[in-house]
C-alpha positions in Angstrom: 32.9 -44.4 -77.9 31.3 -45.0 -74.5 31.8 -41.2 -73.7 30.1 -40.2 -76.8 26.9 -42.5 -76.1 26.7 -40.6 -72.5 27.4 -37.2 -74.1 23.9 -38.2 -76.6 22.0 -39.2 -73.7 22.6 -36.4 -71.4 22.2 -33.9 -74.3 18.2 -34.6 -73.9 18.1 -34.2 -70.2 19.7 -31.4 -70.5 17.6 -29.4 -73.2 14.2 -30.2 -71.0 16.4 -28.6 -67.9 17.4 -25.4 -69.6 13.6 -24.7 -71.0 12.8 -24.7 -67.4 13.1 -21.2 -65.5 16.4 -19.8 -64.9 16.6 -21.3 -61.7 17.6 -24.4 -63.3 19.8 -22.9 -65.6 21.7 -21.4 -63.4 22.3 -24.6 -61.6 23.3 -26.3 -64.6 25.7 -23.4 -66.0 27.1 -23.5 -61.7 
């Protein structure tokens, strides 16, 4: 269950990342 908190978590970060430019994208997707 602890995986699945940190999966929930991270999912926001993530979404603010990939609206950035591409450059952050890519970096994510690398």
């Amino acid at each position: 269950m602890e995986r699945n908190q940190g999966e929930v978590f991270m999912s926001r970060p993530i979404v603010a990342i990939v609206g950035r430019p591409n450059v952050g994208k890519s970096t994510l997707f690398n």
